[in-house]
C-alpha positions, -999 to 999 in steps of 0.1 A, spaced: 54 -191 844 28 -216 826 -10 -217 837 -30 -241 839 -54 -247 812 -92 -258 817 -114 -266 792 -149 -263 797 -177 -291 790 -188 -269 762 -155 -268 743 -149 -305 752 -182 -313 733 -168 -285 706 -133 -307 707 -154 -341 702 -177 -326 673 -153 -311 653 -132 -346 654 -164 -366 644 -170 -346 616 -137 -341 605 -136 -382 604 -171 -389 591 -168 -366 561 -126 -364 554 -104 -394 572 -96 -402 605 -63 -393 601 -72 -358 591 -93 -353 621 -68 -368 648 -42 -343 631 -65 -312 637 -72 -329 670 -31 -329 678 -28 -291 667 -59 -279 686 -43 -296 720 -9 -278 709 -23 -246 707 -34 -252 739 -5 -257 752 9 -229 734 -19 -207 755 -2 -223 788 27 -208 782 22 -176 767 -16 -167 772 -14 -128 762 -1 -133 731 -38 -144 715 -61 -113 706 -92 -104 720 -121 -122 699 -136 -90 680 -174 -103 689 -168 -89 727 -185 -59 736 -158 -39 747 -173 -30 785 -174 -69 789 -150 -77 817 -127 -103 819 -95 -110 800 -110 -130 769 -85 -139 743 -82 -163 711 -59 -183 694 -60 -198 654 -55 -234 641 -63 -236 606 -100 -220 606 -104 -228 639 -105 -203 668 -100 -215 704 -114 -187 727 -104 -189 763 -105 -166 793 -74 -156 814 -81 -154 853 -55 -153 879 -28 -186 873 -56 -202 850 -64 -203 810 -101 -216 808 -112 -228 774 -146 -218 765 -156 -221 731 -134 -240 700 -149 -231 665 -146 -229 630 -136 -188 625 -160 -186 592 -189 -191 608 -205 -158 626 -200 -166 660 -211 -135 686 -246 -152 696 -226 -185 704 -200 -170 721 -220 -142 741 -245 -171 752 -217 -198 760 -198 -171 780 -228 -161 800 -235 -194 809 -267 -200 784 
């Protein structure tokens, strides 16, 4: 079975940043690669969303079925409910990301 995949406003703005600097500070071509593999790995979370690990920054008592995939040192964080992957947060894994997350996730 493959889901459907939404991606939230906030990760389409994470999507869009990440490409802007990626071009303003390497090459265009450089960010339109990381741009191919990040829509990939969406796709990838279509077909098989289980196989991603749940982000570690998650309390454990927080419900919902919040996983994460890698691409390079990015992480795209999505949310499994019912038929539907929903994309909440793409970012770069080095940076510390609990408050974002937490405050994206609750809807801050």
């Amino acid at each position: 079975m493959t889901y459907s995949v939404r991606v939230t406003r906030a990760a389409w703005r994470d999507i869009e940043e990440i490409h802007t600097w990626i071009a303003e500070n390497d090459s265009l071509e450089n960010a339109d690669y990381v741009l191919d593999r990040l829509n990939e790995a969406a796709k990838s979370i279509a077909a098989l969303p289980h196989r991603g690990s749940r982000p570690p920054e998650l309390p454990r008592n927080m419900e919902g079925e919040f996983r994460q995939v890698f691409f390079k040192p990015y992480r795209v964080i999505y949310e499994i409910m019912g038929n539907e992957v929903i994309i909440h947060l793409i970012a770069d894994g080095r940076r510390n990301l609990q408050s974002p997350l937490l405050r994206r996730l609750s809807g801050g």
